[in-house]
C-alpha positions as CSV (number, residue, x, y, z in Angstrom):
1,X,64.6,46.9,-9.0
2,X,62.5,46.0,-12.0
3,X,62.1,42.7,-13.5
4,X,63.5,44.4,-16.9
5,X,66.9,44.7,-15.1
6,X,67.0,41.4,-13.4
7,X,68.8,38.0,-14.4
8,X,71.4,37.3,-16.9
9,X,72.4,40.1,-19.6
10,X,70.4,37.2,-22.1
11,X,67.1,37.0,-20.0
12,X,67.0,40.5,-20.0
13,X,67.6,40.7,-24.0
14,X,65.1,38.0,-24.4
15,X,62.4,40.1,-22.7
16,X,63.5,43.2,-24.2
17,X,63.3,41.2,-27.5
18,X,59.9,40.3,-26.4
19,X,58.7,43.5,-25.3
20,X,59.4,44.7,-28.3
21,X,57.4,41.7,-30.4
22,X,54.5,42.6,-28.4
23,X,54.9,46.5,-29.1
24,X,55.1,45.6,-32.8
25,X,52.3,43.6,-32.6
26,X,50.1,45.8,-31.1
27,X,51.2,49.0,-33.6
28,X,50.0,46.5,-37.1
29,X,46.8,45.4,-35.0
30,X,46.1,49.3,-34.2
31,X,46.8,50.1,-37.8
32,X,45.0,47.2,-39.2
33,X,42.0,48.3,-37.8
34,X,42.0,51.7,-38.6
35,X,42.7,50.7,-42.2
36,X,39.7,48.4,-42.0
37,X,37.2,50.8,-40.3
38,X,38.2,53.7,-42.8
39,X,37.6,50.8,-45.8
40,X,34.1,49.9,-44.0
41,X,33.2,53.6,-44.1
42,X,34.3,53.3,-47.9
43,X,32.4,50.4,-48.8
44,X,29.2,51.4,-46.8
45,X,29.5,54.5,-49.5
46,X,29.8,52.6,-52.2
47,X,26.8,50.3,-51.3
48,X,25.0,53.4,-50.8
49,X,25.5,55.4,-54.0
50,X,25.9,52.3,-56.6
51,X,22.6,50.8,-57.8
52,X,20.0,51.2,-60.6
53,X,20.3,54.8,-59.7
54,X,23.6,56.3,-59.1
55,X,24.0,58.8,-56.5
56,X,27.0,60.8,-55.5
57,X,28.8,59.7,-53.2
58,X,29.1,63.6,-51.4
59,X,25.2,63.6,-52.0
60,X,25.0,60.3,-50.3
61,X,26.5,61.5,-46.6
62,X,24.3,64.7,-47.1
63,X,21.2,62.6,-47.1
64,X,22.1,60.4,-44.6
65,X,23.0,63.6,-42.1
66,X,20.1,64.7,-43.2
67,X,18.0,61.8,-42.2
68,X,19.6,62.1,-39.0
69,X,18.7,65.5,-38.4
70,X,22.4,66.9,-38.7
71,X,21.8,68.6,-41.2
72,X,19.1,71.7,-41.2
73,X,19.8,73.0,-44.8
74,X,17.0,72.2,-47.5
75,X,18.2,69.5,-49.3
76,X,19.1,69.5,-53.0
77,X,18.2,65.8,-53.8
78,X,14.6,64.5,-54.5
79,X,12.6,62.8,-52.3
80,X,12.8,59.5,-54.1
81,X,16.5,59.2,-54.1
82,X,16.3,59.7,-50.3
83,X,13.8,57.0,-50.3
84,X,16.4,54.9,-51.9
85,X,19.1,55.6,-49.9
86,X,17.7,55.6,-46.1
87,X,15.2,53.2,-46.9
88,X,16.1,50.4,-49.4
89,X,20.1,50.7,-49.6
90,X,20.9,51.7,-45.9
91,X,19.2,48.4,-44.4
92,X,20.2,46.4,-46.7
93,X,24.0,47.6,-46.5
94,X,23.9,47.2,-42.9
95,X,22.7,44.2,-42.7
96,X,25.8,42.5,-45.1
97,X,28.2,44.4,-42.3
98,X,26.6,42.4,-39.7
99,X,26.2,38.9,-41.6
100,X,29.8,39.3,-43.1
101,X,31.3,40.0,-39.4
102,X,29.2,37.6,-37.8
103,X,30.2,34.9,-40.0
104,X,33.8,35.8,-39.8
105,X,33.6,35.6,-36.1
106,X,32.0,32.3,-36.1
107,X,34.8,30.6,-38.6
108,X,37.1,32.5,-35.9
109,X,35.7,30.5,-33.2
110,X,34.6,27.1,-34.7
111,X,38.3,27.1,-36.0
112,X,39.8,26.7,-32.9
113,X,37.1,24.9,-30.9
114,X,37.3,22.1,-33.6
115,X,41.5,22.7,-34.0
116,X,40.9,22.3,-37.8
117,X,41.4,25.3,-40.0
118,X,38.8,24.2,-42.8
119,X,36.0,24.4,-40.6
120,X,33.3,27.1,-40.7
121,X,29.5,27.1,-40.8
122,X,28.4,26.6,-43.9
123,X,31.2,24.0,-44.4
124,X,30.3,21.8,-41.3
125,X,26.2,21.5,-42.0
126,X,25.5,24.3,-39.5
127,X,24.0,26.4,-42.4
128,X,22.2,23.6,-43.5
129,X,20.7,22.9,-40.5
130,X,19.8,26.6,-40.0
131,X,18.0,26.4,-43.2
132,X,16.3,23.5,-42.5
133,X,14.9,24.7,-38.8
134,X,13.7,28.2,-40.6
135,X,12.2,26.8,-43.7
136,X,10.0,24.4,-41.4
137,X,8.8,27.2,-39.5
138,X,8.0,28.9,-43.6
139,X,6.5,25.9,-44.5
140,X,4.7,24.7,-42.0
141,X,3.5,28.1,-40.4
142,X,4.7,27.9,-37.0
143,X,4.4,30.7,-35.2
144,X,5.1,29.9,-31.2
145,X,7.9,32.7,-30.6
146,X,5.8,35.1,-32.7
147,X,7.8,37.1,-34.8
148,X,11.5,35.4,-33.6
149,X,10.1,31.9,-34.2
150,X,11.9,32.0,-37.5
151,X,15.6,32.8,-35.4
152,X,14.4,30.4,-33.1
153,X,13.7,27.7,-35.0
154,X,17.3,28.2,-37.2
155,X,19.0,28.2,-34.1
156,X,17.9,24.9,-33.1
157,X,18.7,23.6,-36.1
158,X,22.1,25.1,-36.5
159,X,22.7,23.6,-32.9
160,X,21.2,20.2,-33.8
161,X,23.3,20.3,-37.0
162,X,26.7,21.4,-35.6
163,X,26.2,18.9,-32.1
164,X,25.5,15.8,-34.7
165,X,28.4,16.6,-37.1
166,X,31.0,16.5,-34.1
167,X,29.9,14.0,-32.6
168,X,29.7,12.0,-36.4
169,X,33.5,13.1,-36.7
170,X,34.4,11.7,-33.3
171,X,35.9,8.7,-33.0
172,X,38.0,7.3,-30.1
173,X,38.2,10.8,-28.6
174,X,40.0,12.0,-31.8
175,X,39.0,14.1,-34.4
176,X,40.4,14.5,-38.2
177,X,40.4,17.5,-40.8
178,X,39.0,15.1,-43.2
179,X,36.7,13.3,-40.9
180,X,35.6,16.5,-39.5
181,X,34.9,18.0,-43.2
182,X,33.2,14.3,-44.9
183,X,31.1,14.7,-41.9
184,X,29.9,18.3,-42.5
185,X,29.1,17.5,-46.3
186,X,27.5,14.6,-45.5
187,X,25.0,16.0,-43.0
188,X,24.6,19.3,-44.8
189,X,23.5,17.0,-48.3
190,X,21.1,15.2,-45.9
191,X,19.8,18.5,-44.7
192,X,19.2,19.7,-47.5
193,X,17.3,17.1,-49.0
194,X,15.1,17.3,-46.5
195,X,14.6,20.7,-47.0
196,X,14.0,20.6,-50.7
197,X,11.5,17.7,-49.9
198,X,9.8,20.1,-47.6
199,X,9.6,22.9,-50.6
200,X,8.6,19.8,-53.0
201,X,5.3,19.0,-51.4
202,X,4.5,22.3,-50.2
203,X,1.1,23.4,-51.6
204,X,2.3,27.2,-51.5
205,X,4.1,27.5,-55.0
206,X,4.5,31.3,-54.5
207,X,6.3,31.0,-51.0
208,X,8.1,27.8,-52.2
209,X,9.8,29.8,-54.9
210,X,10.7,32.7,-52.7
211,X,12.2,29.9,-49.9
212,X,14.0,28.7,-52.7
213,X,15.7,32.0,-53.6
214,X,16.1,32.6,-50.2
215,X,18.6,29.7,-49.6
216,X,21.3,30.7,-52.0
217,X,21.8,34.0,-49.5
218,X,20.7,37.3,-50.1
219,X,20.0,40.7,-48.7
220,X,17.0,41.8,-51.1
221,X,13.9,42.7,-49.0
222,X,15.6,43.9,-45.8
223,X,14.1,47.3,-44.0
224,X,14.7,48.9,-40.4
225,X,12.5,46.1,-38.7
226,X,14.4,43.7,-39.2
227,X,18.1,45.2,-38.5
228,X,17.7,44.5,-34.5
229,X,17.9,41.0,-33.8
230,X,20.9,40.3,-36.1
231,X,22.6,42.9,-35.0
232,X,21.8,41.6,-31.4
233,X,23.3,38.4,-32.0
234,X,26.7,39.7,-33.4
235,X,27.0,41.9,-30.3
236,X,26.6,38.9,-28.1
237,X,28.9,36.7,-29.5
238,X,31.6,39.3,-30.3
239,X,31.3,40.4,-26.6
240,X,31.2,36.5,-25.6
241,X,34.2,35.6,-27.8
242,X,36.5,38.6,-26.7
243,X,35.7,37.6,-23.2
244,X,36.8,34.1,-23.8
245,X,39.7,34.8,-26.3
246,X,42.4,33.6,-23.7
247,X,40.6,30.5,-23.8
248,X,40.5,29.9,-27.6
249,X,44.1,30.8,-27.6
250,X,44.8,27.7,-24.8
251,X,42.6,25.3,-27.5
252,X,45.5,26.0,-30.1
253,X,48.0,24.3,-28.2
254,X,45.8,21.2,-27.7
255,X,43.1,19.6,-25.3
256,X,45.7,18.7,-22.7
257,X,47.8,21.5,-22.7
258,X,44.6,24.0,-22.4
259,X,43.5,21.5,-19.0
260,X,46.8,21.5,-18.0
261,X,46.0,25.4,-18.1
262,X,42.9,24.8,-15.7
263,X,39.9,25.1,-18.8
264,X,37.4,23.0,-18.7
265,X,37.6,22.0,-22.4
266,X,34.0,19.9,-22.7
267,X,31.8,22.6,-20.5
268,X,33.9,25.5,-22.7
269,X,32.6,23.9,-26.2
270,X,29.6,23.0,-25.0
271,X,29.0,26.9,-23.8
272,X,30.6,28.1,-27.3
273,X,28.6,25.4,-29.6
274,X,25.6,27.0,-28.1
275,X,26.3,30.6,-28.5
276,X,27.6,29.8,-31.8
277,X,24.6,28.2,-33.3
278,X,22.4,30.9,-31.5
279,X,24.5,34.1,-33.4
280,X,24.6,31.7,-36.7
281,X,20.8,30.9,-37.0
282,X,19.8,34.6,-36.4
283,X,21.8,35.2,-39.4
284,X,20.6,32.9,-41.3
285,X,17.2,33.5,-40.6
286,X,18.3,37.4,-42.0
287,X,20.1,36.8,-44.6
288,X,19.8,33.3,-45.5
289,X,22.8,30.5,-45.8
290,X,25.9,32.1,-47.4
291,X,29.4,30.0,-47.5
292,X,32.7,30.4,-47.0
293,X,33.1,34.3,-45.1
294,X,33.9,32.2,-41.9
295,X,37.1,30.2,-43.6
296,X,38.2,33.0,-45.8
297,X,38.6,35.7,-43.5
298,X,40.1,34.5,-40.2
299,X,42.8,32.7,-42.8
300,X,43.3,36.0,-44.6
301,X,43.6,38.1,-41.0
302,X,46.2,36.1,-39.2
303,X,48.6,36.8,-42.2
304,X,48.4,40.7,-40.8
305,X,48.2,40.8,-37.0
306,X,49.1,37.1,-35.9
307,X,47.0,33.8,-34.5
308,X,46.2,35.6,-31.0
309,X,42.3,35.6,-31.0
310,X,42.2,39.1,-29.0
311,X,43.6,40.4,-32.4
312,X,42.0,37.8,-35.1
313,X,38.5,38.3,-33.6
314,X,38.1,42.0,-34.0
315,X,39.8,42.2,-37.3
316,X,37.9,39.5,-38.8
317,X,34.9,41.4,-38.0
318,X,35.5,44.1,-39.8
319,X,37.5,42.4,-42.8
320,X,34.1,40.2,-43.1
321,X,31.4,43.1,-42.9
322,X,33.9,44.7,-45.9
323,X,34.0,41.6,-47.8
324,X,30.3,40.7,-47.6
325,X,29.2,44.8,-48.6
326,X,31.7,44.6,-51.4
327,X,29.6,40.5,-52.3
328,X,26.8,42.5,-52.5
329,X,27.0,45.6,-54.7
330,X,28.8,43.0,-57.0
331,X,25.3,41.0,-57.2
332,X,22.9,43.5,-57.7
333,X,25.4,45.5,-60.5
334,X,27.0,42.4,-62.6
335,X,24.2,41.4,-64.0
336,X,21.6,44.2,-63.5
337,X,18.6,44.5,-63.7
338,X,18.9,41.1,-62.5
339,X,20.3,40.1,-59.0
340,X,22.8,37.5,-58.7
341,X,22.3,35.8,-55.0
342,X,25.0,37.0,-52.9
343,X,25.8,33.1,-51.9
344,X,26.7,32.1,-54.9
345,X,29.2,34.8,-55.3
346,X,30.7,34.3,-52.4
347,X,30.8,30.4,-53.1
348,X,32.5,31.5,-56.0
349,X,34.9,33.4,-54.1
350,X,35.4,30.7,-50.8
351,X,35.4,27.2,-53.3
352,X,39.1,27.8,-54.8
353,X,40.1,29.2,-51.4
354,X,38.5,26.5,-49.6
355,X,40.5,23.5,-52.4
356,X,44.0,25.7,-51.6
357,X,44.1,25.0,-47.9
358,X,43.4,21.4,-48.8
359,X,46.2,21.4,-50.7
360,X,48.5,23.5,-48.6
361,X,47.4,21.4,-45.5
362,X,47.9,18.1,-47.5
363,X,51.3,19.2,-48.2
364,X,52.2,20.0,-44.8
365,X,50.6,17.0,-43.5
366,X,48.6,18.4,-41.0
367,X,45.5,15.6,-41.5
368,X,46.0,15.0,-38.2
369,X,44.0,14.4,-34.4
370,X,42.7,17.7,-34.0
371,X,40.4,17.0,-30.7
């Protein structure tokens, strides 16, 4: 006999009831995603064909086929509009799809390691510190790792930065919103006053100015090169954060309730800060510090498929490579010929959202112990 028709007539509607939750559940997550990956494939298009020179969006797949090699018919575009597409929009679209679903992953994540729904990287200093690890590297012309000293150095940064504002926050084994969120500020203004420091007495004016440019965010200058080692990193922590979803989902309920569960809650963070910081300073080092993807778009998910992470995680992905593509072709076509940072627009974007959550959070009084 089956568990379904065991036990009183209202156990068995209570897991039929359930049963049912978790089919519903699963139908909006399977349609949320298909929703999102056909927008992606939209708004990969519409980076692709919307520039300084417009191209088709029909004429835009025929090109890319073509570069491919799916396509054997002689092509009916010139050879500098291909050079545009493949070569200067293609990286550069691809590379907001990985920075805009890595961050929204790592907001994910740092969310409910910390238990406090304003945290996310730029937010908590870990930007900052990013910065502040790759700029030295600029500045100072370190090259140890060789070509990843950059990531390297921005990881150890982002690491430094995130390990010193929790332990800043942490007081008597308990952690605030607001505590958690004055600490973040206040590290990330220390940051990066070192780091404008470092670009003050710099004797290279040229690279100085570029660096400078570069810490608003942008994804100007990518090409193919440079595509691997970001996309890398958000492989690795996707796959790392799906594997440990369960976990994050025991955090939500509290420190004690997830070691009641049997998690090792200090080794888990410490495990998590790292991989965190790693997947963050890659992408920082790519596309420079840009705010607010990580606290916008695991809010904005959980309204359509719930607070479980095995849902939030993939779904934020997506939601944040859409956002951050859209963040994009609005910079480089608002104020053209002139390119607007994409951080700043998305600062734009993530400040009001950011002050609503204080004041929803305020009003629900949930200033509370979060760790």
């Amino acid at each position: 006999m089956t568990q379904a028709a065991t036990g009183t007539p209202a156990e068995r509607t209570v897991r039929r009831r359930k049963a049912e939750e978790a089919g519903a559940g699963r139908t909006r997550l399977a349609v949320t995603l298909l929703l999102l990956t056909a927008l992606l494939m939209v708004s990969a298009t519409a980076g692709l064909a919307i520039g300084s020179v417009q191209v088709p969006p029909g004429q835009v797949w025929g090109i890319v086929t073509h570069a491919l090699g799916a396509d054997s018919q002689q092509p009916d575009w010139s050879r500098a509009r291909e050079t545009i597409v493949v070569d200067v929009r293609a990286p550069r679209v691809l590379l907001g799809a990985v920075t805009g679903a890595g961050l929204a992953v790592i907001g994910t994540a740092l969310q409910a390691l910390v238990r406090n729904p304003l945290a996310e990287p730029y937010l908590l200093g870990v930007s900052s510190g990013a910065s502040l690890g790759a700029v030295s590297v600029i500045v100072f012309g370190v090259t140890l790792f060789g070509p990843a000293s950059l990531s390297v150095a921005a990881f150890v940064g982002a690491l430094g930065a995130l390990l010193l504002v929790y332990a800043t926050a942490r007081t008597g084994g308990r952690i605030t919103s607001s505590r958690l969120v004055l600490s973040g500020v206040a590290i990330a203004a220390v940051l990066t006053a070192v780091l404008d420091l470092l670009l003050l007495t710099t004797d290279r004016g040229n690279e100085a100015r570029a660096v400078l440019a570069w810490t608003l965010g942008g994804l100007g200058g990518v090409n193919w090169g440079m595509l691997w080692l970001p996309g890398t990193a958000l492989l690795l922590g996707v796959g790392v954060l799906m594997a440990q979803a369960r976990n994050l989902n025991l955090l939500l309920a509290g420190e004690e309730a997830a070691t009641t569960m049997g998690l090792d809650v200090a080794r888990f963070r410490a495990r998590l800060f790292v991989v965190l910081s790693l997947v963050t300073g890659v992408l920082v080092a790519s596309a420079g510090p840009i705010g607010f993807v990580g606290l916008m778009m695991p809010h904005i998910v959980r309204l359509f498929v719930g607070g479980d992470h095995r849902r939030v995680l993939p779904t934020a992905a997506l939601g944040g490579a859409v956002f951050l593509i859209w963040a994009d072709i609005a910079a480089r076509t608002i104020a053209a010929p002139m390119e607007i940072p994409v951080g700043v627009l998305t600062a734009l974007c993530g400040g009001p959202f950011f002050l609503w959550l204080m004041r929803r959070d305020a009003r629900r009084g949930t200033d509370r112990g979060v760790a």
